[in-house]
gemmi code that builds the backbone of each chain (N, CA, C; Angstrom):
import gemmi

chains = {
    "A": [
        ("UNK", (120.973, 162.360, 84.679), (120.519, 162.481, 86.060), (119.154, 161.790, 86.210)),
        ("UNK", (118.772, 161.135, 87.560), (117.798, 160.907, 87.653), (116.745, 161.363, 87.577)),
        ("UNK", (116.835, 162.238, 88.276), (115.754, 163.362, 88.452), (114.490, 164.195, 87.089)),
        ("UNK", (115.702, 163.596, 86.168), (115.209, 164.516, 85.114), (114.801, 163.343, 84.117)),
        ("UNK", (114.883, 162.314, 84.465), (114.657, 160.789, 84.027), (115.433, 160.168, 83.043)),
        ("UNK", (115.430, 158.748, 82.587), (116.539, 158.144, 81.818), (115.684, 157.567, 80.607)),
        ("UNK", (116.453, 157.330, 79.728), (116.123, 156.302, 78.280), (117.190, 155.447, 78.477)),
        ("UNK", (116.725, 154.337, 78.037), (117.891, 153.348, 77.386), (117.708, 152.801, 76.339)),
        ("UNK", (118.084, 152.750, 75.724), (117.945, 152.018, 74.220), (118.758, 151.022, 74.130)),
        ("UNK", (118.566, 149.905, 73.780), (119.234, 148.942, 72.885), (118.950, 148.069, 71.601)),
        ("UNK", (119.595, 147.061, 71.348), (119.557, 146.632, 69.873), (118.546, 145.328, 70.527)),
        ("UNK", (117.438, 145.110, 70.726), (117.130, 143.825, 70.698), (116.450, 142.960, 69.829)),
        ("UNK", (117.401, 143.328, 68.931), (116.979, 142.231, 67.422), (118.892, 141.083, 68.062)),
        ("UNK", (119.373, 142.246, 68.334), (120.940, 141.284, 68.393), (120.785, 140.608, 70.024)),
        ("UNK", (120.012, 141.190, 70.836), (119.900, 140.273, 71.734), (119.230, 139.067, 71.677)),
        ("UNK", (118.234, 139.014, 70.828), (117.646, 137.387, 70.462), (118.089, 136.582, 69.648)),
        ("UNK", (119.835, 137.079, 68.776), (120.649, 136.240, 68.433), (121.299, 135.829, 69.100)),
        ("UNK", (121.621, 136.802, 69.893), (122.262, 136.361, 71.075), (122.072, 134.968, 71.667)),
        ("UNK", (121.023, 134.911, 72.530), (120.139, 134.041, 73.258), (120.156, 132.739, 72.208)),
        ("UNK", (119.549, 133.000, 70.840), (119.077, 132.070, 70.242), (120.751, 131.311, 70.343)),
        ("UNK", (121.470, 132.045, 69.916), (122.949, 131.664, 69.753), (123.290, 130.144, 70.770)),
        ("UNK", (123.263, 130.823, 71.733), (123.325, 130.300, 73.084), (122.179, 129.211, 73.437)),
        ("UNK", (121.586, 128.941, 73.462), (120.842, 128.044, 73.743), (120.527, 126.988, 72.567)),
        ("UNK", (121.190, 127.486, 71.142), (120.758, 126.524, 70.515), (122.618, 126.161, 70.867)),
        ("UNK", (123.677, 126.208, 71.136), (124.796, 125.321, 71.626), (124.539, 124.631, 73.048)),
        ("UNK", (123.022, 124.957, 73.753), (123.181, 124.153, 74.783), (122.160, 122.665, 74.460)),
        ("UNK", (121.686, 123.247, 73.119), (120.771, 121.668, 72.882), (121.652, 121.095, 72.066)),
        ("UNK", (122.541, 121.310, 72.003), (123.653, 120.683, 70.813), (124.246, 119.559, 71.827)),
        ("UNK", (124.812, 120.627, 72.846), (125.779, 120.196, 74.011), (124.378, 118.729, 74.413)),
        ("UNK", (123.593, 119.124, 74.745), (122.572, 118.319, 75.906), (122.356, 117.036, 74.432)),
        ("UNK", (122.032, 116.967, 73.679), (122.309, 116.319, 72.713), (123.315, 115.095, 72.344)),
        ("UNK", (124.596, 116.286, 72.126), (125.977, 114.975, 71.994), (125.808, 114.742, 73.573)),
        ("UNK", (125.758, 115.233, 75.159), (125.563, 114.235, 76.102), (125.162, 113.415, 75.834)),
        ("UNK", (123.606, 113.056, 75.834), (122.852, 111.964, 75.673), (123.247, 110.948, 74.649)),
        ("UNK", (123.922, 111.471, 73.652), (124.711, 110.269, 72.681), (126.061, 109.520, 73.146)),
        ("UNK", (126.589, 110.675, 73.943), (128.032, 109.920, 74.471), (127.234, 108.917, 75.253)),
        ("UNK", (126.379, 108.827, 76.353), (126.138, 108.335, 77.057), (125.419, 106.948, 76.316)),
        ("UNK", (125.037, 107.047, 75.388), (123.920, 105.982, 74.691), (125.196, 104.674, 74.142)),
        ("UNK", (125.810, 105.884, 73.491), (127.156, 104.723, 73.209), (127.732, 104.076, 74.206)),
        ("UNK", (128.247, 104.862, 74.989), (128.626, 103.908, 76.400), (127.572, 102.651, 76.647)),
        ("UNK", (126.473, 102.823, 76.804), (125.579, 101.639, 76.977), (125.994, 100.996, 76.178)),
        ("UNK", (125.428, 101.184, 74.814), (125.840, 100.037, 73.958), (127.030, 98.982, 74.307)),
        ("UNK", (126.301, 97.567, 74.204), (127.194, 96.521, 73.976), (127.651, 96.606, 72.545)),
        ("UNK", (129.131, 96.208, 73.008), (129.722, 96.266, 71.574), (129.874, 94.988, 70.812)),
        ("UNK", (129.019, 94.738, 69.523), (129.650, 93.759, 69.417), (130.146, 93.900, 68.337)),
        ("UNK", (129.642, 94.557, 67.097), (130.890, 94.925, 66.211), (131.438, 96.906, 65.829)),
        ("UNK", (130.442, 97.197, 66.907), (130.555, 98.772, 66.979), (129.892, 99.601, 66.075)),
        ("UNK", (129.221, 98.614, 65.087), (128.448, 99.226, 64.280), (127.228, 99.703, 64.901)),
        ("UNK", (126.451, 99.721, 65.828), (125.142, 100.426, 66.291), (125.698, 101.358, 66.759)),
        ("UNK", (127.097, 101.276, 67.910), (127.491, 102.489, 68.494), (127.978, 103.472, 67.389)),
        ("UNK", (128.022, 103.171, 66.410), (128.871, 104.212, 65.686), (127.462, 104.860, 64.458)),
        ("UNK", (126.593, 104.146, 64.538), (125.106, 104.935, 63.984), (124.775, 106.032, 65.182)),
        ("UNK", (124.780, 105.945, 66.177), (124.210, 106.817, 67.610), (124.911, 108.503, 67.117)),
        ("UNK", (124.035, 109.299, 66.223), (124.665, 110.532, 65.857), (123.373, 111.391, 66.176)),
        ("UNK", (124.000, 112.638, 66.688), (123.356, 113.708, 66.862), (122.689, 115.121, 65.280)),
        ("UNK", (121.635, 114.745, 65.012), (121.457, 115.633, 63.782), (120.074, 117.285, 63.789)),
        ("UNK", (120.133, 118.372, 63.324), (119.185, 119.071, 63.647), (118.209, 118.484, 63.017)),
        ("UNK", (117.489, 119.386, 63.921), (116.236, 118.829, 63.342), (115.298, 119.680, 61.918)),
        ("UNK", (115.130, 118.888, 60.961), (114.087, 119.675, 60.124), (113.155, 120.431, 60.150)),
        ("UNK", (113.013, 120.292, 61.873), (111.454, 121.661, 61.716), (112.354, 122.667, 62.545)),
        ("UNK", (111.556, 124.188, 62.603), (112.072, 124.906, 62.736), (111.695, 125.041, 64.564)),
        ("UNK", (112.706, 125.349, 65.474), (112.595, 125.425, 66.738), (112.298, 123.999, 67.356)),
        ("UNK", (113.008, 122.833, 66.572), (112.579, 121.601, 66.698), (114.203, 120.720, 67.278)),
        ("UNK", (115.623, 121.556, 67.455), (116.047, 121.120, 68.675), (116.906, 120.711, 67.897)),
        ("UNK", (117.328, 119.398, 68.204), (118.661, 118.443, 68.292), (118.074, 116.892, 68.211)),
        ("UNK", (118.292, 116.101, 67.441), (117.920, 114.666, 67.547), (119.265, 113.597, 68.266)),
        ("UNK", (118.850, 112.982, 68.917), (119.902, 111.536, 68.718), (119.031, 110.434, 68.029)),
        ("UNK", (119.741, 109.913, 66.699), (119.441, 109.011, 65.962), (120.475, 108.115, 66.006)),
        ("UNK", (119.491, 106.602, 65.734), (120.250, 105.203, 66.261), (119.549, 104.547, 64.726)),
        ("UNK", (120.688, 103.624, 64.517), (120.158, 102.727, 63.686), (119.495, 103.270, 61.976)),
        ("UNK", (119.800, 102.206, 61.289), (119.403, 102.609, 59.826), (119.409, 101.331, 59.287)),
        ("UNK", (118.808, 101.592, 57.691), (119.042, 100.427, 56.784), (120.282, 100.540, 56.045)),
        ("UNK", (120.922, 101.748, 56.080), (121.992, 101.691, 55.143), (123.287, 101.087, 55.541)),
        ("UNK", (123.096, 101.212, 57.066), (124.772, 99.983, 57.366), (123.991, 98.930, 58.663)),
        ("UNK", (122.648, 98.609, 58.085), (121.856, 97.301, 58.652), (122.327, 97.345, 60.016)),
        ("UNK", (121.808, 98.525, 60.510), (121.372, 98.305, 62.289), (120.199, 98.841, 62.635)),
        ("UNK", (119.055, 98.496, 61.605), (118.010, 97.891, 62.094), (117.472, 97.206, 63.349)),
        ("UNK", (118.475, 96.584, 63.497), (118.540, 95.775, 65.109), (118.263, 96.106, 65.971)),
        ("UNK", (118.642, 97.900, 66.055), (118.506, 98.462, 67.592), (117.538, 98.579, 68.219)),
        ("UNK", (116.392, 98.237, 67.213), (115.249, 98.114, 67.859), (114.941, 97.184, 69.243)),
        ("UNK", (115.579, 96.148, 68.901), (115.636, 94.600, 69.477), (116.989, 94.775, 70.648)),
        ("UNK", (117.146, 95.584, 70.714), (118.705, 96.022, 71.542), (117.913, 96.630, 72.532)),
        ("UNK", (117.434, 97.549, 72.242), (116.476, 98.671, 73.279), (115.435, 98.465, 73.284)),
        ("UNK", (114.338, 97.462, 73.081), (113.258, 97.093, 73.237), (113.429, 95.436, 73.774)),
        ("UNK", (114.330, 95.045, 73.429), (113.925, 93.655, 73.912), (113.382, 92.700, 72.872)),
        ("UNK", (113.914, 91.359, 72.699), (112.847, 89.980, 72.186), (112.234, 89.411, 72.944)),
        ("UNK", (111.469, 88.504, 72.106), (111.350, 87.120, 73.106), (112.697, 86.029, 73.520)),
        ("UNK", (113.995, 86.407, 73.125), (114.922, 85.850, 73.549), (115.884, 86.827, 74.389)),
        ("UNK", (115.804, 87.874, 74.407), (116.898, 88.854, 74.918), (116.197, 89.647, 75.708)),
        ("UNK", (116.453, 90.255, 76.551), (115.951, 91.415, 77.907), (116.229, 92.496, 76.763)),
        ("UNK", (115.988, 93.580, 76.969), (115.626, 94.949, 76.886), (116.956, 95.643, 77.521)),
        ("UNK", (117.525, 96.430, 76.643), (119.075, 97.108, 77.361), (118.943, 98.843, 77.417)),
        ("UNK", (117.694, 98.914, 76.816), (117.114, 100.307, 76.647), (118.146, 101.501, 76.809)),
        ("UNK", (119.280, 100.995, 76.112), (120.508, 102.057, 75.861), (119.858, 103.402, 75.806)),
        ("UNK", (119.429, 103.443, 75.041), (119.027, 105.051, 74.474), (118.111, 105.527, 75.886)),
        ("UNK", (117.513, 105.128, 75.936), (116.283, 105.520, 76.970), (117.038, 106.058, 78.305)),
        ("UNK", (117.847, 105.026, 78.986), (118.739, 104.990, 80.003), (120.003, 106.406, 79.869)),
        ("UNK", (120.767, 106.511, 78.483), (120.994, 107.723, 78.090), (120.567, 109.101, 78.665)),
        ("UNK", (119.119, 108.894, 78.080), (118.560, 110.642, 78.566), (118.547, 110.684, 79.961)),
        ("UNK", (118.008, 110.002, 80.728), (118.351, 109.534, 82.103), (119.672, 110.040, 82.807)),
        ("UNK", (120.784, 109.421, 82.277), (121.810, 109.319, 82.694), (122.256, 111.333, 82.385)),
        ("UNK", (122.087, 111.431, 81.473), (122.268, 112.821, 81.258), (121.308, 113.929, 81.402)),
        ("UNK", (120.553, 113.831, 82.248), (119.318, 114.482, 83.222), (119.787, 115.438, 83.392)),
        ("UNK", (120.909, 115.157, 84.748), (120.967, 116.144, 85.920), (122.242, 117.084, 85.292)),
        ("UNK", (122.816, 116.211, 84.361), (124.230, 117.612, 83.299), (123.312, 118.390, 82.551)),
        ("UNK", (122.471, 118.015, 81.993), (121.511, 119.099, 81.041), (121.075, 119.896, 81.381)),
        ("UNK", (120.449, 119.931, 82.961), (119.644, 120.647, 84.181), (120.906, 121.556, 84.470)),
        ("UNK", (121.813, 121.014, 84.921), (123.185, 122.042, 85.134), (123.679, 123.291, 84.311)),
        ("UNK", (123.452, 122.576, 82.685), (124.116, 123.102, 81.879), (122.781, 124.419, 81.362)),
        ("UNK", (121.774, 124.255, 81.810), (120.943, 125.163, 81.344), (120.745, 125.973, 82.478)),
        ("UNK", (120.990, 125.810, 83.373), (121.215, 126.352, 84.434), (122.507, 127.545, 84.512)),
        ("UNK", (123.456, 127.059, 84.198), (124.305, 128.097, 84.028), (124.249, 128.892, 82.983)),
        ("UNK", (123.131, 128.344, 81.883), (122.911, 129.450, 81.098), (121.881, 130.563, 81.258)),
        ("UNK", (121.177, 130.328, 81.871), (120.302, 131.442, 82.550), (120.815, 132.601, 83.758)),
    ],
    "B": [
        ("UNK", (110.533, 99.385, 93.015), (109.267, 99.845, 93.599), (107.868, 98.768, 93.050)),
        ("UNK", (108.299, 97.988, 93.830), (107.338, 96.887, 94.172), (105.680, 96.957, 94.525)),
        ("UNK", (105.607, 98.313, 94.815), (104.230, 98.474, 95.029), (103.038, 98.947, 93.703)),
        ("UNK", (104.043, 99.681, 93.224), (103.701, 99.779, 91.895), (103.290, 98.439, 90.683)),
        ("UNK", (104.227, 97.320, 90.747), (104.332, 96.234, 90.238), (103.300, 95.489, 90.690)),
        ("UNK", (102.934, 95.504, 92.283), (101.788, 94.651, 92.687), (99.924, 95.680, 92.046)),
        ("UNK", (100.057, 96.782, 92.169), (99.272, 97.467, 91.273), (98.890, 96.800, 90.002)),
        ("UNK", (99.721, 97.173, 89.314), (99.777, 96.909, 87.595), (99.396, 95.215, 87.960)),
        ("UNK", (99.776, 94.291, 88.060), (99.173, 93.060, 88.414), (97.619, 93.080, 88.967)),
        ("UNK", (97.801, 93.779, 90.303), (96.310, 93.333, 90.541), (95.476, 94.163, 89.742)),
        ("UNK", (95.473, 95.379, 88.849), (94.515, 95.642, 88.162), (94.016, 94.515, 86.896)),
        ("UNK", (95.266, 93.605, 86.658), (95.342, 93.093, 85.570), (94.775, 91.460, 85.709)),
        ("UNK", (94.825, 91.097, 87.321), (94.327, 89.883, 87.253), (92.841, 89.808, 88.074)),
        ("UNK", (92.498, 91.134, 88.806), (91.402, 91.308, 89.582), (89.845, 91.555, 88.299)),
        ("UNK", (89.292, 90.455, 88.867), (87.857, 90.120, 87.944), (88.632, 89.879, 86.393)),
        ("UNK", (88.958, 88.713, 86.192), (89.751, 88.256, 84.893), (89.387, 89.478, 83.870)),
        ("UNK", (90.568, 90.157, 83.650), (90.072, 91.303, 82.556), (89.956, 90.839, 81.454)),
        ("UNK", (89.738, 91.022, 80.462), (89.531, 90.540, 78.882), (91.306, 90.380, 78.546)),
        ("UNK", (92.319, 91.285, 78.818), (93.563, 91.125, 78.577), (94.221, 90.011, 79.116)),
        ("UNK", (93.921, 89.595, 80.462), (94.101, 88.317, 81.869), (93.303, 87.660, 80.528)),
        ("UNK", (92.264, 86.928, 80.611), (91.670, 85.931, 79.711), (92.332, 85.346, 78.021)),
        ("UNK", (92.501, 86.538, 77.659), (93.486, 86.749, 76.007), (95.008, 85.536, 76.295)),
        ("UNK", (95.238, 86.530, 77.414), (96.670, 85.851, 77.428), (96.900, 84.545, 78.798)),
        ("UNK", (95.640, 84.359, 79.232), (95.650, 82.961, 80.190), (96.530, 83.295, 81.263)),
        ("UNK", (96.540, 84.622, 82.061), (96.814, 85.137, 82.538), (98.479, 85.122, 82.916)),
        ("UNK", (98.659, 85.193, 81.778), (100.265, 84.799, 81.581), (101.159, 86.436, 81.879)),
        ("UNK", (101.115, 86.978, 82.765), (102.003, 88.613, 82.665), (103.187, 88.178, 83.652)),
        ("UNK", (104.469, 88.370, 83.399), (105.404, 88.333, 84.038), (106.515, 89.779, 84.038)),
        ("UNK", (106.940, 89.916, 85.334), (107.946, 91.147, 85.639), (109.377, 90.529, 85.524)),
        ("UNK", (109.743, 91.697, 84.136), (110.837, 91.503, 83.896), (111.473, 89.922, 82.743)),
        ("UNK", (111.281, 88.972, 83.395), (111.413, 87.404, 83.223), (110.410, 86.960, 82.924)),
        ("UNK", (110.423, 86.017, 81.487), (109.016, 85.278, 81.596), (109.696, 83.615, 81.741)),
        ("UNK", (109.121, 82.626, 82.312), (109.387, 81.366, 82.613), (110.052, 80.889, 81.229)),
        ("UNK", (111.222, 79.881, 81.307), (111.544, 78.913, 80.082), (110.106, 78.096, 79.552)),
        ("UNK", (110.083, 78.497, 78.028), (108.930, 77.511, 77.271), (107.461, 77.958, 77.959)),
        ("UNK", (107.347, 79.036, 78.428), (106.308, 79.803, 78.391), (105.373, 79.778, 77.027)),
        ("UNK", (103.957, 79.178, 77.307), (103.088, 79.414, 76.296), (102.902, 80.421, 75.753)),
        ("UNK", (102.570, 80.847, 74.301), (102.250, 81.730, 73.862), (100.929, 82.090, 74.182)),
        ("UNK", (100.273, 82.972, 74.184), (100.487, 84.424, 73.925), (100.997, 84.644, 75.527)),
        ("UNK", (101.504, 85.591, 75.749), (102.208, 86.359, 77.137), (102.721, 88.017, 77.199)),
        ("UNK", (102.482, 88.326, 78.553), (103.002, 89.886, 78.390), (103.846, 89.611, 79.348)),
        ("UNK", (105.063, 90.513, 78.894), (106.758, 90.620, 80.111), (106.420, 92.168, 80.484)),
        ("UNK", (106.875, 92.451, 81.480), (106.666, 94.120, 81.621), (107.734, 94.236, 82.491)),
        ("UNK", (108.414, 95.378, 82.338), (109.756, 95.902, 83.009), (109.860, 97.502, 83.142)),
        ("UNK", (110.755, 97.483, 84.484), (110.281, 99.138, 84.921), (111.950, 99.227, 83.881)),
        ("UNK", (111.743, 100.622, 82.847), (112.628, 100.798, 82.600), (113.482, 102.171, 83.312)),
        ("UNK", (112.723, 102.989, 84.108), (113.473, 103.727, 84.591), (112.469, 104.485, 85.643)),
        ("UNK", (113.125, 104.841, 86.871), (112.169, 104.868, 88.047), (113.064, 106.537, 88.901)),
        ("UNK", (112.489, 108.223, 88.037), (113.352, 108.595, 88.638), (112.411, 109.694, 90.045)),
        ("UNK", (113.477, 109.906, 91.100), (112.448, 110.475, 91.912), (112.849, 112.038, 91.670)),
        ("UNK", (111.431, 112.875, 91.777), (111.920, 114.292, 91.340), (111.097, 115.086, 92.489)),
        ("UNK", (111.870, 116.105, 92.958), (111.314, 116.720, 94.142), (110.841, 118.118, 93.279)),
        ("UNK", (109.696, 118.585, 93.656), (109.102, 119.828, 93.088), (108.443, 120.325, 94.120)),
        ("UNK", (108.749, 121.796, 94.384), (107.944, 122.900, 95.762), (108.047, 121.511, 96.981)),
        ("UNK", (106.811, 121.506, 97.000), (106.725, 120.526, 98.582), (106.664, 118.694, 98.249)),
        ("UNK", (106.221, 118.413, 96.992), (105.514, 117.018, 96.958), (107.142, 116.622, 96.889)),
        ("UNK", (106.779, 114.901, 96.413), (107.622, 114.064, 96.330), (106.975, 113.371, 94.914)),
        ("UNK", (107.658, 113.218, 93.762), (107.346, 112.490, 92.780), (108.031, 111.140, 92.544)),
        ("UNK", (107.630, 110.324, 91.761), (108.191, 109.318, 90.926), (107.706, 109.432, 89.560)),
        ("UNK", (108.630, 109.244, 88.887), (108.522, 109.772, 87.117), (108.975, 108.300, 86.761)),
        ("UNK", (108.122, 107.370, 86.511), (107.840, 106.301, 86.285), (108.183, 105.392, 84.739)),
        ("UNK", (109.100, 104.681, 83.958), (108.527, 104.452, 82.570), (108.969, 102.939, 82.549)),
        ("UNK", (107.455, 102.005, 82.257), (107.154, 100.912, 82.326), (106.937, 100.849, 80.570)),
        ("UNK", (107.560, 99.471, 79.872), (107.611, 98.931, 79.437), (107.020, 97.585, 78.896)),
        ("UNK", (105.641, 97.426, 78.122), (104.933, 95.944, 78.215), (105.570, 95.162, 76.883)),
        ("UNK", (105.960, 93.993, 76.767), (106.358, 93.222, 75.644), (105.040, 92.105, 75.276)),
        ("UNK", (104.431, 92.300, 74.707), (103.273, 91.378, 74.508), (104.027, 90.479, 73.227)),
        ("UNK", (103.882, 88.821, 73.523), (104.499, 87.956, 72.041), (103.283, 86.975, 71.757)),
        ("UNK", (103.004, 86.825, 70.861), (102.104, 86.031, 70.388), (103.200, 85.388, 69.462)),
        ("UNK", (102.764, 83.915, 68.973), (103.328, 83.280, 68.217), (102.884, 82.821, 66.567)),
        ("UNK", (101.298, 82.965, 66.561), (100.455, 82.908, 65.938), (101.351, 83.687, 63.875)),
        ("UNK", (100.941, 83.208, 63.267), (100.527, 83.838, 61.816), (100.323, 85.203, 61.899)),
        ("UNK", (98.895, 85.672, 61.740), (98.865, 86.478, 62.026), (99.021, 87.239, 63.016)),
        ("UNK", (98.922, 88.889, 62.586), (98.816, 89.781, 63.537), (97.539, 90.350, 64.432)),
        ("UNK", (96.447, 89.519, 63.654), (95.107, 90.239, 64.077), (95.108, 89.929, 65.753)),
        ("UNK", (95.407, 88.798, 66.246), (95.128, 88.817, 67.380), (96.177, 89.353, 68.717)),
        ("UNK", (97.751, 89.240, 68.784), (98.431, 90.517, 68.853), (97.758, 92.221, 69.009)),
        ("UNK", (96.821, 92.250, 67.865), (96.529, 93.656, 68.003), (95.523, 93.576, 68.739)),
        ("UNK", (94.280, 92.790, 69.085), (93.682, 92.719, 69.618), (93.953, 92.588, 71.301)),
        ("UNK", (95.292, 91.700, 71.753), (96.069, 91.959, 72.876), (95.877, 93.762, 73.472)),
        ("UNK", (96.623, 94.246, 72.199), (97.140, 95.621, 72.332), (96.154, 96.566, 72.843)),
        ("UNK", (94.427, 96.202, 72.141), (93.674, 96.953, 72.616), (92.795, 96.906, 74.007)),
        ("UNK", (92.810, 95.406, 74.152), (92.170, 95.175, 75.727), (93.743, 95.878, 76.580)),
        ("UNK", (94.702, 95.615, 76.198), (95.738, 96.152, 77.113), (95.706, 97.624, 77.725)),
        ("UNK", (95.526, 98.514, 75.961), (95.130, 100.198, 76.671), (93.849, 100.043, 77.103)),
        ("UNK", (92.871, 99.177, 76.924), (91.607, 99.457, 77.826), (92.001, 99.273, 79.205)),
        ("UNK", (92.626, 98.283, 79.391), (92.797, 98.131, 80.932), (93.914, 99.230, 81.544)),
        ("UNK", (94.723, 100.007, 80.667), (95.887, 100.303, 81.306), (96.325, 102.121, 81.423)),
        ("UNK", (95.529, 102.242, 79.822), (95.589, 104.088, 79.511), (94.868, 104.357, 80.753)),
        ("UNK", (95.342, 106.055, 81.109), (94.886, 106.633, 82.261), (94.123, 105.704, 83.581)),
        ("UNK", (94.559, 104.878, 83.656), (94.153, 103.437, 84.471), (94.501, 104.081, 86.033)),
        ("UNK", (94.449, 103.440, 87.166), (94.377, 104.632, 88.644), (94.986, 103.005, 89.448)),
        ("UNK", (95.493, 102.197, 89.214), (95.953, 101.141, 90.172), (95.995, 101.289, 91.605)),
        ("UNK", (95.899, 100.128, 92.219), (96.555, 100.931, 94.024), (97.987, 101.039, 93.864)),
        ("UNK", (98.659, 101.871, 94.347), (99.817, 101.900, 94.589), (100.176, 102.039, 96.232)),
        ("UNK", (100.440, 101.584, 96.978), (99.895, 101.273, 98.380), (101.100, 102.466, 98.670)),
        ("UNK", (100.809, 103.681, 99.386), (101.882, 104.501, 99.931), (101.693, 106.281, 98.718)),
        ("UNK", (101.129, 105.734, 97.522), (101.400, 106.781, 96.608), (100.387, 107.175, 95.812)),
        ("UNK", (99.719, 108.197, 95.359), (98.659, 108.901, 94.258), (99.116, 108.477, 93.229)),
        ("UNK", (98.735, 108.089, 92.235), (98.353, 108.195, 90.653), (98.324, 109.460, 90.093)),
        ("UNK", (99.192, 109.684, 89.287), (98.409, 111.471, 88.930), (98.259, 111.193, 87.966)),
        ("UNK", (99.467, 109.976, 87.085), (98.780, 109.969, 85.466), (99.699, 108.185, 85.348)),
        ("UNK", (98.981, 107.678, 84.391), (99.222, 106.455, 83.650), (99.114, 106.385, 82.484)),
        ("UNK", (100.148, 106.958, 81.565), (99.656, 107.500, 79.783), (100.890, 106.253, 79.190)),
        ("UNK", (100.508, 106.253, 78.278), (100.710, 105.685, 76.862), (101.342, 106.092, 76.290)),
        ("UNK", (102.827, 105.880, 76.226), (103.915, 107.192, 75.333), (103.618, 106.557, 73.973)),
        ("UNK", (104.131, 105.209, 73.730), (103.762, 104.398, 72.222), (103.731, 103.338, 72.468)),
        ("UNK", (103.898, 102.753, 71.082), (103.249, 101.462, 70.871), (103.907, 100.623, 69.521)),
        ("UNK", (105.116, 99.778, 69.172), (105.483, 99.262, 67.656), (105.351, 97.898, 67.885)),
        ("UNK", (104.442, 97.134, 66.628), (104.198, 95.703, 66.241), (106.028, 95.337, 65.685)),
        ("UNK", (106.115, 94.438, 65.915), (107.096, 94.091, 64.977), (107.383, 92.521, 65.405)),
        ("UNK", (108.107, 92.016, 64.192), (108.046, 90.159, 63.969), (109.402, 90.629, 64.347)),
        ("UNK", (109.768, 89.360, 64.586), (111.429, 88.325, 64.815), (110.872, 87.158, 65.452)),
        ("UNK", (111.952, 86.464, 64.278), (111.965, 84.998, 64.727), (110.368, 84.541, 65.045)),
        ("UNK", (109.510, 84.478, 63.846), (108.361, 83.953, 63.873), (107.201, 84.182, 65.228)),
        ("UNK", (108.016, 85.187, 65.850), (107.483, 85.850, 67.277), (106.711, 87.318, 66.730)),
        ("UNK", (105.164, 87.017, 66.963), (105.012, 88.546, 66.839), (105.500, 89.830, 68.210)),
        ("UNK", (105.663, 90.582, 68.100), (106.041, 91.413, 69.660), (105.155, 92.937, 69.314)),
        ("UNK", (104.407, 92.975, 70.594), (104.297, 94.469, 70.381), (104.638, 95.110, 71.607)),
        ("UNK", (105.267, 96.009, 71.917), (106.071, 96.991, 72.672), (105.475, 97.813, 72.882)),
        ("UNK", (104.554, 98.326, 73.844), (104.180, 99.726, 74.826), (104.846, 100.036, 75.864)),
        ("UNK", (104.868, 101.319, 75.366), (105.505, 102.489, 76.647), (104.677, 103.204, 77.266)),
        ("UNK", (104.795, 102.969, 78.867), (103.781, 104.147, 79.420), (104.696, 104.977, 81.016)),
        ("UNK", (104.260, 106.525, 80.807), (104.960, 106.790, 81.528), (103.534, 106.921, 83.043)),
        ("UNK", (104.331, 106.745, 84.322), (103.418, 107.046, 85.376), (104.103, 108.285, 86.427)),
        ("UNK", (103.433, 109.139, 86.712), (103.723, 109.817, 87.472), (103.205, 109.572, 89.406)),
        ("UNK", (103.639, 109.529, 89.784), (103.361, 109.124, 91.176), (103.395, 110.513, 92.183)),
        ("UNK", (102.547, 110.303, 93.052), (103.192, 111.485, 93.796), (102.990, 110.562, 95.870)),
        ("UNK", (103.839, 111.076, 95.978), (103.934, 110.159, 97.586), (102.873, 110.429, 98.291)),
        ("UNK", (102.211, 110.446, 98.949), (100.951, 110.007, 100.073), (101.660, 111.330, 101.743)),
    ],
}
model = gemmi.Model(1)
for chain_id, residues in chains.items():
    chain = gemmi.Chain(chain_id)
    for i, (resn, *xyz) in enumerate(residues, 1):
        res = gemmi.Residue()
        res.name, res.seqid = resn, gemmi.SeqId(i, " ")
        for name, pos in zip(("N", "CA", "C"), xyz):
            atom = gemmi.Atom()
            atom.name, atom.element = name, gemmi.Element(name[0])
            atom.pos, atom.b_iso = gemmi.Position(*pos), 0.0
            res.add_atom(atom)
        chain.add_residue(res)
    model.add_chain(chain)
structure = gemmi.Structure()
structure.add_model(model)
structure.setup_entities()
């Protein structure tokens, strides 16, 4: 009864797994977005940069979701020169254009998680 | 957003800045001319988004400078780089129609190709409408 006043108790050690649960699948999600989308940019020319564009955690702790492009181990190094531009080529700023492009789904998607 | 572009220019060619002088006032948007002398800066808006918050009106701004020198070394390239953030970090341009709230410096990578030195700054600008 009211009158006589209330307690509530709960577990909130399992509610901040909860949460943590949940929000670390929405930086996952907001993450592979921004990679689907990066690949799409990409010009293809032998599919090897698009197929470096992978989503990995990150090593520090509360430090998210990466999209990583490019390496030395299957020489796409290049992407630098892809998304930055030469002195012979414009600037296609795949990656950059990416987070962009996947703005207003990330905004959505955290949105419905709150 | 053209007004912005005439900004970033006229800060850059008004009273020959040390960066205007370096590079013989060679800055081009977007395109630089065929057989363009070395040294030169290209600059390109890479993404221009508008974001509405409470009452204002923003622009979330991210400009792009390609500075190429052709030279051997790198010493003078870097020297580009530094009259560039003198003229450009937290810098207040006119933007005819819009406030300045910030002009920062996200980064900055040297790197060679093709006997071209290049260095690449990112700066983001925040605008807010008038």
């Amino acid at each position: 009864m009211l009158g006589d006043g209330a307690k509530i108790e709960w577990d909130d050690r399992q509610l901040t797994i909860d949460i943590n649960k949940s929000m670390d699948s929405k930086l996952r999600a907001s993450a592979e977005l921004v990679a689907s989308y990066a690949r799409k940019n990409v010009g293809i020319v032998s599919g090897k940069l698009r197929k470096s564009i992978k989503v990995e955690k990150s090593k520090f702790k509360d430090g998210g979701y990466l999209v990583k492009v490019g390496g030395h181990e299957d020489r796409t190094y290049y992407w630098f020169f892809v998304e930055y531009g030469t002195v012979d080529m414009l600037p296609t700023w795949f990656m950059r254009w990416a987070i962009r492009q996947a703005k207003a789904k990330i905004r959505r998607l955290f949105k419905k998680a709150a | 957003m053209r007004v912005l572009f005439e900004g970033i220019y006229s800060l850059f060619a008004t009273g020959f800045t040390t960066i205007y002088t370096n590079v013989g006032g060679r800055l081009y948007l977007s395109e630089a001319p065929q057989n363009t002398n070395f040294p030169y800066i290209v600059y390109y808006l890479v993404s221009d988004d508008y974001d509405f918050q409470f009452t204002e009106d923003y622009e979330d701004i991210l400009i792009q400078f390609n500075i190429f020198d052709d030279k051997v070394s790198p010493s003078n390239i870097s020297n580009y780089f530094e009259n560039l953030k003198i003229l450009y970090d937290w810098s207040n341009p006119v933007v005819v129609g819009y406030t300045v709230i910030k002009f920062v410096r996200e980064f900055a990578q040297l790197v060679r190709d093709d006997d071209v030195w290049q260095y690449t700054v990112q700066y983001r600008i925040l605008l807010e409408k008038d």
